[in-house]
Jmol script that loads the backbone (N, CA, C; Angstrom):
load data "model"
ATOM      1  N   UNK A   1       1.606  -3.209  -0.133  1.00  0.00           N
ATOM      2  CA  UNK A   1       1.700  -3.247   1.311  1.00  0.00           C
ATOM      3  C   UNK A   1       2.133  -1.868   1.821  1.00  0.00           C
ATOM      4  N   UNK A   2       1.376  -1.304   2.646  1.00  0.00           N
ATOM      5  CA  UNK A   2       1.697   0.083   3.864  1.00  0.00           C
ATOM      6  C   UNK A   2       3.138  -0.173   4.205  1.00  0.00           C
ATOM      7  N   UNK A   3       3.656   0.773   4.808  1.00  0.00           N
ATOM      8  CA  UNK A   3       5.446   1.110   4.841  1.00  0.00           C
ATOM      9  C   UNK A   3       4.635   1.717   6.106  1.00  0.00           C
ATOM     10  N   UNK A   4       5.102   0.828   7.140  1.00  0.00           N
ATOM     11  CA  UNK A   4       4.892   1.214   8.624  1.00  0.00           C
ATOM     12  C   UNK A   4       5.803   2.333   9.151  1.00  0.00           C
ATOM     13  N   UNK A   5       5.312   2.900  10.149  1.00  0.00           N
ATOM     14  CA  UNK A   5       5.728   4.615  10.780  1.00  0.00           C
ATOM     15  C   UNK A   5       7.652   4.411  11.058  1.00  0.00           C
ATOM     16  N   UNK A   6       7.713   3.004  11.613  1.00  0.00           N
ATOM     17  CA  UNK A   6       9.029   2.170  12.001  1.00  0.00           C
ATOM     18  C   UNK A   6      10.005   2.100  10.494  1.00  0.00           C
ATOM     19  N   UNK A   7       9.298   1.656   9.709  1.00  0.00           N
ATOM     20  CA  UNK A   7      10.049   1.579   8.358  1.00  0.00           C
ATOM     21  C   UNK A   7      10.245   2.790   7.455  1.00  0.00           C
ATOM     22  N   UNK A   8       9.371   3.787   7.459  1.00  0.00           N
ATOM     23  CA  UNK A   8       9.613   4.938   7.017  1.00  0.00           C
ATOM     24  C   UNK A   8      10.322   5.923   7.744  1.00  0.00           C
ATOM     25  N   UNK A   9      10.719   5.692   9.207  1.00  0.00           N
ATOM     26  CA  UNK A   9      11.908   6.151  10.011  1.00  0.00           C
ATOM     27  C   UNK A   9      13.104   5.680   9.605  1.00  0.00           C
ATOM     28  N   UNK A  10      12.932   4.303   9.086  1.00  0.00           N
ATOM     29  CA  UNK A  10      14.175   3.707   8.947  1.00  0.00           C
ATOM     30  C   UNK A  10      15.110   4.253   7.545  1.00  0.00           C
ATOM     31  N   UNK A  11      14.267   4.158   6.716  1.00  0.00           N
ATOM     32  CA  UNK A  11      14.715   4.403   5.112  1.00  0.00           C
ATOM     33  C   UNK A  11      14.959   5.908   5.056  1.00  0.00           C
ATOM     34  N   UNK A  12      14.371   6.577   6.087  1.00  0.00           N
ATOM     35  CA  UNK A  12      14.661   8.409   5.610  1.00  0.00           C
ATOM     36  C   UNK A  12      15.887   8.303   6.617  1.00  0.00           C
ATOM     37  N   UNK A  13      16.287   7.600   7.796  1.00  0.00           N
ATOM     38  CA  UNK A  13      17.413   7.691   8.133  1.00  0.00           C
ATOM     39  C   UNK A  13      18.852   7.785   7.423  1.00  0.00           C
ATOM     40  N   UNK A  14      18.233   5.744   6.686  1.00  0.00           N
ATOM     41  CA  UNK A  14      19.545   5.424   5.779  1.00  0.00           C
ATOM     42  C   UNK A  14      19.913   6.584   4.376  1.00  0.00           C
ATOM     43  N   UNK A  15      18.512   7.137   3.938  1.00  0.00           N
ATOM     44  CA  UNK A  15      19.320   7.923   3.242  1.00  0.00           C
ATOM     45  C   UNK A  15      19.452   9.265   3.500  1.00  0.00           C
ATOM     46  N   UNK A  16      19.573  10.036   4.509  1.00  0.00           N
ATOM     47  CA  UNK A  16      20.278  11.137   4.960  1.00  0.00           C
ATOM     48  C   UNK A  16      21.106  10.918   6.173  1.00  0.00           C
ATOM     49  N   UNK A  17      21.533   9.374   6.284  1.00  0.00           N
ATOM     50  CA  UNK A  17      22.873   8.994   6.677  1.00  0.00           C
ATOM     51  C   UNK A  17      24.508   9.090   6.225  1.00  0.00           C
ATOM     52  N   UNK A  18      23.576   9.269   4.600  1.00  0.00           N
ATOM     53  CA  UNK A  18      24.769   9.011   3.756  1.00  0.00           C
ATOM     54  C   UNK A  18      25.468  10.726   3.484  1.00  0.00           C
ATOM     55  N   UNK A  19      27.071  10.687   3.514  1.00  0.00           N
ATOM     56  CA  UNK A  19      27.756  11.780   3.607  1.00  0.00           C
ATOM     57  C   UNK A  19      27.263  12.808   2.371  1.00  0.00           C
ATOM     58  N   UNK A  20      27.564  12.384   1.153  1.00  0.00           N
ATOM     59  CA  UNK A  20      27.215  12.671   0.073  1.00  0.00           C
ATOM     60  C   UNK A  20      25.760  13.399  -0.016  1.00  0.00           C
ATOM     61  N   UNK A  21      24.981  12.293   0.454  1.00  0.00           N
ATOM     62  CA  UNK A  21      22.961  13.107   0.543  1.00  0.00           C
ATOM     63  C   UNK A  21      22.794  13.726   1.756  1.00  0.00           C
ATOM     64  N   UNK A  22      23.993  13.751   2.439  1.00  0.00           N
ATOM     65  CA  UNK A  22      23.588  14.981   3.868  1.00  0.00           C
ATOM     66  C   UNK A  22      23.893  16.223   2.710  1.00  0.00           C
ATOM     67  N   UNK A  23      25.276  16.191   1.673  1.00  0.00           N
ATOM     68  CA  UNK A  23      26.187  17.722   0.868  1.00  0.00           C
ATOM     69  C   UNK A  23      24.916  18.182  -0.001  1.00  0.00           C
ATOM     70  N   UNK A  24      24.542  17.116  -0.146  1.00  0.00           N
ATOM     71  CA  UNK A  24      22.989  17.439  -1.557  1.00  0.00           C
ATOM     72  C   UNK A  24      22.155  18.311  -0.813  1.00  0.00           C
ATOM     73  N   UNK A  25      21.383  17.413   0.236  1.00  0.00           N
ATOM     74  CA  UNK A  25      20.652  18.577   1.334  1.00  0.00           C
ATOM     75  C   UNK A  25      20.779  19.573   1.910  1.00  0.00           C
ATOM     76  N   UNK A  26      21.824  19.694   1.840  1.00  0.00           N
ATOM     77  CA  UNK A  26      22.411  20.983   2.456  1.00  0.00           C
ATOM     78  C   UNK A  26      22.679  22.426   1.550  1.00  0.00           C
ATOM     79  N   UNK A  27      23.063  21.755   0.061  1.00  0.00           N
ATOM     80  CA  UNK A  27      22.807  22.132  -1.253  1.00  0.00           C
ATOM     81  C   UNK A  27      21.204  22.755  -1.638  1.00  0.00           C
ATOM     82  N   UNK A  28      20.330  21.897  -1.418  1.00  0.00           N
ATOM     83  CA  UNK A  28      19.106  22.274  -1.390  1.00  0.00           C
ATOM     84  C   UNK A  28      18.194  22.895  -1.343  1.00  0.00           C
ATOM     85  N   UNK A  29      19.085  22.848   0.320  1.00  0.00           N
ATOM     86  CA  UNK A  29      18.356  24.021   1.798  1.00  0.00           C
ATOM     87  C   UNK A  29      18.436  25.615   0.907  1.00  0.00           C
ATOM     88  N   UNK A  30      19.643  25.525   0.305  1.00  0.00           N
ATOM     89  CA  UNK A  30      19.496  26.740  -0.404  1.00  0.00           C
ATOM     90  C   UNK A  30      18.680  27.591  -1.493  1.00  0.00           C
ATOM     91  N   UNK A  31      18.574  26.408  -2.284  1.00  0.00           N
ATOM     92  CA  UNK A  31      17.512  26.946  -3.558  1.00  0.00           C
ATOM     93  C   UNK A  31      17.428  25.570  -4.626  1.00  0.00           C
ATOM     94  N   UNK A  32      16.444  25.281  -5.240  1.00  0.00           N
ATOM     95  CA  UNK A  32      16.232  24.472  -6.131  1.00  0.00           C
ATOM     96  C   UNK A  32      17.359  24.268  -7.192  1.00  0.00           C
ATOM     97  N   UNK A  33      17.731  22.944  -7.397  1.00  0.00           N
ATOM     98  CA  UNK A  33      19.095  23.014  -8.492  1.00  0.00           C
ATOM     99  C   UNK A  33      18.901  21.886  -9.328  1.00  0.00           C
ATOM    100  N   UNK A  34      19.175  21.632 -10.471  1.00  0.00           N
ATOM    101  CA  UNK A  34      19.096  20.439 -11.259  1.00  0.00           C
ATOM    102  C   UNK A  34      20.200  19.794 -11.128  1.00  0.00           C
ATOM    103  N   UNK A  35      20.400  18.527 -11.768  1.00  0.00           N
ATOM    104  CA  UNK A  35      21.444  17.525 -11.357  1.00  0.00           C
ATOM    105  C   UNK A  35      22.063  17.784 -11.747  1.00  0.00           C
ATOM    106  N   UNK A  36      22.790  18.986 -12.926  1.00  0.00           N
ATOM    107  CA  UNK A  36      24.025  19.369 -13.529  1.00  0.00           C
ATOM    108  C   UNK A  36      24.272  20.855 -12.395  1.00  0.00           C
ATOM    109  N   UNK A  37      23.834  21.207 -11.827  1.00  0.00           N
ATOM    110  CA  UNK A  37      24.285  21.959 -11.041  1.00  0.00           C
ATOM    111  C   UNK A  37      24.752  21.531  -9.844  1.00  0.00           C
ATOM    112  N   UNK A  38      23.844  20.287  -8.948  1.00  0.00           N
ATOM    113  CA  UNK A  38      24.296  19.835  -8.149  1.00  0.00           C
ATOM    114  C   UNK A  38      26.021  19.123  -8.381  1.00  0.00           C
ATOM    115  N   UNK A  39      25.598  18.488  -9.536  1.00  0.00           N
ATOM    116  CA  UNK A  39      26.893  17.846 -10.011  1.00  0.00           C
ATOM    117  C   UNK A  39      28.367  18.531  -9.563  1.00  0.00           C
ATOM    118  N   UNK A  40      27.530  20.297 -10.344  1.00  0.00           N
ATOM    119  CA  UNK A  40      29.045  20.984  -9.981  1.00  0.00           C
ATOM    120  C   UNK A  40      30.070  21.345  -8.698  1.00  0.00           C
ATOM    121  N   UNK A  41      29.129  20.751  -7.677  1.00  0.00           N
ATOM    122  CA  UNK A  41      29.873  20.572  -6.173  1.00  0.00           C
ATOM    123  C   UNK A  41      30.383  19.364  -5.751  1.00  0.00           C
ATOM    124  N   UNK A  42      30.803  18.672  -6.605  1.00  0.00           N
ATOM    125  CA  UNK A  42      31.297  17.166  -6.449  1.00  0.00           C
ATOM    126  C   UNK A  42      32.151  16.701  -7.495  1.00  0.00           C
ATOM    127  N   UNK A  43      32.870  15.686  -6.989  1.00  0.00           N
ATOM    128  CA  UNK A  43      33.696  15.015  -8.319  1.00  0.00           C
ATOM    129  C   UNK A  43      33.381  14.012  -8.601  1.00  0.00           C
ATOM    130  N   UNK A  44      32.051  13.671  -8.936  1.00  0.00           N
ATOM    131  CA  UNK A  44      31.496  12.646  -8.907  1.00  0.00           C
ATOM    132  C   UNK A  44      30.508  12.637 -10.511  1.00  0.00           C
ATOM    133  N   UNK A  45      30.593  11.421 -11.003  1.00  0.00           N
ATOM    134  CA  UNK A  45      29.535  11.315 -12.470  1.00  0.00           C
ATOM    135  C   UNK A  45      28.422  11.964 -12.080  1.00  0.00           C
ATOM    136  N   UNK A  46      27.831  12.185 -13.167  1.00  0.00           N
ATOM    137  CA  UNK A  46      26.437  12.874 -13.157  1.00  0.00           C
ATOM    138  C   UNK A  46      25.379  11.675 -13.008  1.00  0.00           C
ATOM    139  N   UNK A  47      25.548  10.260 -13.322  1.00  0.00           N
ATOM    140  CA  UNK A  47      24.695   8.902 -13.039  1.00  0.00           C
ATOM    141  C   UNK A  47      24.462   8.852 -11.430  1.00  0.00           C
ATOM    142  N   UNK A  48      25.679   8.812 -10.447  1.00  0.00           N
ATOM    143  CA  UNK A  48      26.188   8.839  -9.548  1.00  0.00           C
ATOM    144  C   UNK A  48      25.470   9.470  -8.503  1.00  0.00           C
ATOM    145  N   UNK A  49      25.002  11.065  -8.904  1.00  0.00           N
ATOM    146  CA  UNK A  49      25.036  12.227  -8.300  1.00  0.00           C
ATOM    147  C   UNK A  49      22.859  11.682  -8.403  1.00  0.00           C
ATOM    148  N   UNK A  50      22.997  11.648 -10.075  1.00  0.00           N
ATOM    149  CA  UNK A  50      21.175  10.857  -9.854  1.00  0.00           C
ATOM    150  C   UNK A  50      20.842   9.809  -8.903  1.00  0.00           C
ATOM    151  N   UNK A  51      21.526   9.068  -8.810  1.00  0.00           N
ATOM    152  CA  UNK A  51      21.408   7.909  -8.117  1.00  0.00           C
ATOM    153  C   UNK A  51      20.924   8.369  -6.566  1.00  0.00           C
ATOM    154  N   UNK A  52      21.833   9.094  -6.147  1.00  0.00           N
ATOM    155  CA  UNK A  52      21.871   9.606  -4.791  1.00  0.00           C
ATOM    156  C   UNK A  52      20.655  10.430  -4.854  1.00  0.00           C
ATOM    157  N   UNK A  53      19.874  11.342  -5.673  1.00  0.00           N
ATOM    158  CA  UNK A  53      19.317  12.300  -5.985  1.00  0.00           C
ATOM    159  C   UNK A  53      17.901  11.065  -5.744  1.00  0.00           C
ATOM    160  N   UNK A  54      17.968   9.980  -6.484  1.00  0.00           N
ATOM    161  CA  UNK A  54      16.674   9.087  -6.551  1.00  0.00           C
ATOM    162  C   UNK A  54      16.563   8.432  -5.375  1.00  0.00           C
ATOM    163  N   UNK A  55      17.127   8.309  -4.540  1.00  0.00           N
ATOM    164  CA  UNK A  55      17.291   7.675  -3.236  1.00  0.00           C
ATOM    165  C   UNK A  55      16.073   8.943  -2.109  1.00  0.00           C
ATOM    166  N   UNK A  56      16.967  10.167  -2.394  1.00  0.00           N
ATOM    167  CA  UNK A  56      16.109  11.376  -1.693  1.00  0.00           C
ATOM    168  C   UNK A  56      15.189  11.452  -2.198  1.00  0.00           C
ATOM    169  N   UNK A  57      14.594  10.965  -3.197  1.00  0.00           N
ATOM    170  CA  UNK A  57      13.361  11.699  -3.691  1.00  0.00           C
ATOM    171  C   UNK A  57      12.288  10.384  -3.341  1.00  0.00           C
ATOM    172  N   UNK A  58      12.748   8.971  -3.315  1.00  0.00           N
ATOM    173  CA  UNK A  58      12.119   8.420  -2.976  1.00  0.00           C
ATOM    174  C   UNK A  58      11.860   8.116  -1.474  1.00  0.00           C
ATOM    175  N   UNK A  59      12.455   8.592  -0.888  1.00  0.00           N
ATOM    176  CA  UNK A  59      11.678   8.262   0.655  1.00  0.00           C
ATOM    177  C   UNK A  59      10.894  10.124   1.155  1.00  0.00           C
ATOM    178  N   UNK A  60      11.131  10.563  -0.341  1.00  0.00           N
ATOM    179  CA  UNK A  60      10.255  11.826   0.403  1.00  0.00           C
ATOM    180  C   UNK A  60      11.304  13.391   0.964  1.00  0.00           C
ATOM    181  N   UNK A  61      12.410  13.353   0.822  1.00  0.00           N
ATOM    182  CA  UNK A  61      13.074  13.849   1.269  1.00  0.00           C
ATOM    183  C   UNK A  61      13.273  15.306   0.163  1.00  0.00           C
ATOM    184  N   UNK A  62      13.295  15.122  -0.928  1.00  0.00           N
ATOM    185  CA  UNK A  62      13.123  16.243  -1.773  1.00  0.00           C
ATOM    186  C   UNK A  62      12.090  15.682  -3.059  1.00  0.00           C
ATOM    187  N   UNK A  63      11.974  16.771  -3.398  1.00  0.00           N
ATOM    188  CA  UNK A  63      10.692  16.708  -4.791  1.00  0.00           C
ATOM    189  C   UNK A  63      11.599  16.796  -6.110  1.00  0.00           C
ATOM    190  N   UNK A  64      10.521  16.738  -7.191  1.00  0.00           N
ATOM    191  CA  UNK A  64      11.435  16.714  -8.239  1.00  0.00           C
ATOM    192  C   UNK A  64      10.279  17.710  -9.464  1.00  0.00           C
ATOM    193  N   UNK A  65      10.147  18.654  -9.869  1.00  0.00           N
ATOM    194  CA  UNK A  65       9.870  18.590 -11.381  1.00  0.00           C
ATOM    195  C   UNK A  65      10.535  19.052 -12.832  1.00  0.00           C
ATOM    196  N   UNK A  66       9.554  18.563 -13.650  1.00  0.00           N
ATOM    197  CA  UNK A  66      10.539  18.485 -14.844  1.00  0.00           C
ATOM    198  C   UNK A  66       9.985  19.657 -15.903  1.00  0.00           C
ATOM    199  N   UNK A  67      11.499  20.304 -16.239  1.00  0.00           N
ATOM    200  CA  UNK A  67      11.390  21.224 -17.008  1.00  0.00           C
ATOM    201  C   UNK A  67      11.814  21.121 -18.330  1.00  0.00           C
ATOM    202  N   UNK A  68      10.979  20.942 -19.499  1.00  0.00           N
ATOM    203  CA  UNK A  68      11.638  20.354 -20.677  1.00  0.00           C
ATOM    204  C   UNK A  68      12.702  19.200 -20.498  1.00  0.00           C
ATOM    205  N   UNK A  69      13.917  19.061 -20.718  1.00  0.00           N
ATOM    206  CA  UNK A  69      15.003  18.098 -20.410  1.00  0.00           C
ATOM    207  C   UNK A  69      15.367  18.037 -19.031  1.00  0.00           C
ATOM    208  N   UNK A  70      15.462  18.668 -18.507  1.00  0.00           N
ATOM    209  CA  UNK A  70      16.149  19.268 -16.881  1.00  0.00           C
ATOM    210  C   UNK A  70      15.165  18.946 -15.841  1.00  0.00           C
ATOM    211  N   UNK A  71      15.496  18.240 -14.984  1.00  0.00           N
ATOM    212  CA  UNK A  71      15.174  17.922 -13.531  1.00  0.00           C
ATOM    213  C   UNK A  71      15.797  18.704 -12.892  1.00  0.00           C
ATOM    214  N   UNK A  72      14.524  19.273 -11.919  1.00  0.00           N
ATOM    215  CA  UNK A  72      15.118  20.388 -10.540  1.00  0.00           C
ATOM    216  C   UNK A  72      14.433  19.617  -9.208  1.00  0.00           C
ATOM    217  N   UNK A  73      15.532  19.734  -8.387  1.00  0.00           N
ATOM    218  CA  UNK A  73      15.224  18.807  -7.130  1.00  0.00           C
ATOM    219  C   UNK A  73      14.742  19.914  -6.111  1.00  0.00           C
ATOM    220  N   UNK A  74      14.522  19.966  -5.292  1.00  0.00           N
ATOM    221  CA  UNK A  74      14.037  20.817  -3.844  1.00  0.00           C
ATOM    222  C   UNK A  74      13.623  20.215  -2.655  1.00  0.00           C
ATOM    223  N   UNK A  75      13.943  20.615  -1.808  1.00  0.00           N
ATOM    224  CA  UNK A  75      13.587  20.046  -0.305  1.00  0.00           C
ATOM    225  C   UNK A  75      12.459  19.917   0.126  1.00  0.00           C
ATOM    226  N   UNK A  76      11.853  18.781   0.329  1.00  0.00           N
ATOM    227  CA  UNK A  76      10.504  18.822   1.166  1.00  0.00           C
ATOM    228  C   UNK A  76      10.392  18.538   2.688  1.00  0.00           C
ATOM    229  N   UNK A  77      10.406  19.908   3.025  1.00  0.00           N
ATOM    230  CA  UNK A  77      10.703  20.149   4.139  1.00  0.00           C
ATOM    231  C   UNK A  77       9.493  19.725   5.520  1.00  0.00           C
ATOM    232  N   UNK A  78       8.504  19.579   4.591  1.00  0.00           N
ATOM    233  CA  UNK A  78       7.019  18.304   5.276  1.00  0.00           C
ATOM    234  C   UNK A  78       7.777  17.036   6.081  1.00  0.00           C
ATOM    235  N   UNK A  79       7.978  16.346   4.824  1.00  0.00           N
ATOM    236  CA  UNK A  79       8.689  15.151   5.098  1.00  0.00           C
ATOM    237  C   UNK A  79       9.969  15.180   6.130  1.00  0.00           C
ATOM    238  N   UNK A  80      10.901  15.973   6.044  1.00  0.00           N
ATOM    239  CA  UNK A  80      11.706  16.460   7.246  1.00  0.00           C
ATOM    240  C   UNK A  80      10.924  16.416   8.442  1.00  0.00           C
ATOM    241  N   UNK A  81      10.546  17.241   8.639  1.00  0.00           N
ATOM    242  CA  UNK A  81       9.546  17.794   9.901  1.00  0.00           C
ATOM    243  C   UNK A  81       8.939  16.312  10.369  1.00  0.00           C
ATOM    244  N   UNK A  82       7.869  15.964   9.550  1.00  0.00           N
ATOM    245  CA  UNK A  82       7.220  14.338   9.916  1.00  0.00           C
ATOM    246  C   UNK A  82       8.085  13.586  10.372  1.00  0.00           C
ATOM    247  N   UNK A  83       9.420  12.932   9.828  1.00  0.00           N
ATOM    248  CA  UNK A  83      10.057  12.115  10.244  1.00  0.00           C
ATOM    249  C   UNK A  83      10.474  12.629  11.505  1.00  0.00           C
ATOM    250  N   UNK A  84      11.587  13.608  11.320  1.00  0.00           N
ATOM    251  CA  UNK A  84      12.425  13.691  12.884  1.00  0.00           C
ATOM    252  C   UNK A  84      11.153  14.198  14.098  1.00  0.00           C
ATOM    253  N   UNK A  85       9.767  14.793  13.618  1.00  0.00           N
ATOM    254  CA  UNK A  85       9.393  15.167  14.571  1.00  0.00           C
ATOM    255  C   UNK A  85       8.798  13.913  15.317  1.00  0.00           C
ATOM    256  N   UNK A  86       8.505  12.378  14.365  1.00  0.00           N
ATOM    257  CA  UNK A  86       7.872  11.200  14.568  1.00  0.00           C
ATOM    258  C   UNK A  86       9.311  10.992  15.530  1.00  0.00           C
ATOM    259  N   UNK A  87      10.299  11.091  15.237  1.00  0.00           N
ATOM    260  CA  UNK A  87      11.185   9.884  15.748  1.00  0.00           C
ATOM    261  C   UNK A  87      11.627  10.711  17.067  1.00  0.00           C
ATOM    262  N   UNK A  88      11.722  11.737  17.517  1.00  0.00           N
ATOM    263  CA  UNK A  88      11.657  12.691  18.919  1.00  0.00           C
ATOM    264  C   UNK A  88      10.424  12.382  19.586  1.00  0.00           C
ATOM    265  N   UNK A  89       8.858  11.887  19.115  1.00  0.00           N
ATOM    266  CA  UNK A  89       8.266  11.727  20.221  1.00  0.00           C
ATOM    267  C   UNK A  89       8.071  10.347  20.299  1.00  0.00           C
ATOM    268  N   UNK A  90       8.731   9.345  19.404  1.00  0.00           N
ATOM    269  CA  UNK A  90       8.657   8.036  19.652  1.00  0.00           C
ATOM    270  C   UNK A  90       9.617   7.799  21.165  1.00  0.00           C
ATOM    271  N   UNK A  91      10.428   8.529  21.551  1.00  0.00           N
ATOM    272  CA  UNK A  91      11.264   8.506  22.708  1.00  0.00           C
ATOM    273  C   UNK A  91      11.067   9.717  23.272  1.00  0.00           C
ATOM    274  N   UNK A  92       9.794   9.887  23.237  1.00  0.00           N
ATOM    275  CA  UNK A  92       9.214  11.439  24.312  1.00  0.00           C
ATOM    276  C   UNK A  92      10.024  12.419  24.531  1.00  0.00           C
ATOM    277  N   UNK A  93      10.320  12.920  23.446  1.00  0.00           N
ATOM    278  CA  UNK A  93      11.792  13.947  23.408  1.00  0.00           C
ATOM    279  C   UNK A  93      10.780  15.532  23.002  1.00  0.00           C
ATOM    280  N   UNK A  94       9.709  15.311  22.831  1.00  0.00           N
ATOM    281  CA  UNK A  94       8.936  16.426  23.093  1.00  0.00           C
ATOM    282  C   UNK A  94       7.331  16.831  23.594  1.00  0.00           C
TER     283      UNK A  94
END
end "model"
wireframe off; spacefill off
backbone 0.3
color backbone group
């Protein structure tokens, strides 16, 4: 089943609602990092830090590829743009 324009507003909300995946994104914005680097800005497990990491990657919010053992995350800054620019003209804000 399609994930309507309404529901894919909704889910990229809930997860860059969260305090933690706003610090990741913001982390991001800077340069590509794997989950043991991200890790190192938090006091938080490295399961923990994936978890949050799989949340962003599944509604589109960052990418992921894999380098031998190591996952590097990065911002997809498409998906940014699409959403907030969808949800500003759903209330004619531009």
């Amino acid at each position: 089943m399609a994930v309507t324009s309404d529901e894919k507003l909704e889910n990229f909300f809930k997860a860059v609602g969260d305090p933690t995946r706003l610090k990741i994104l913001s982390l991001l914005r800077k340069k590509e990092m794997c989950v043991s680097d991200v890790c190192n800005h938090f006091d938080m497990a490295q399961p923990t830090i994936s978890h949050h990491l799989s949340i962003l990657k599944n509604v589109g919010v960052v990418k992921a590829r894999k380098e031998g053992k190591s996952v590097y995350y990065r911002l997809n800054p498409c998906c940014i743009d699409d959403c907030c620019g969808g949800f500003m003209k759903r209330f004619d804000c531009c």
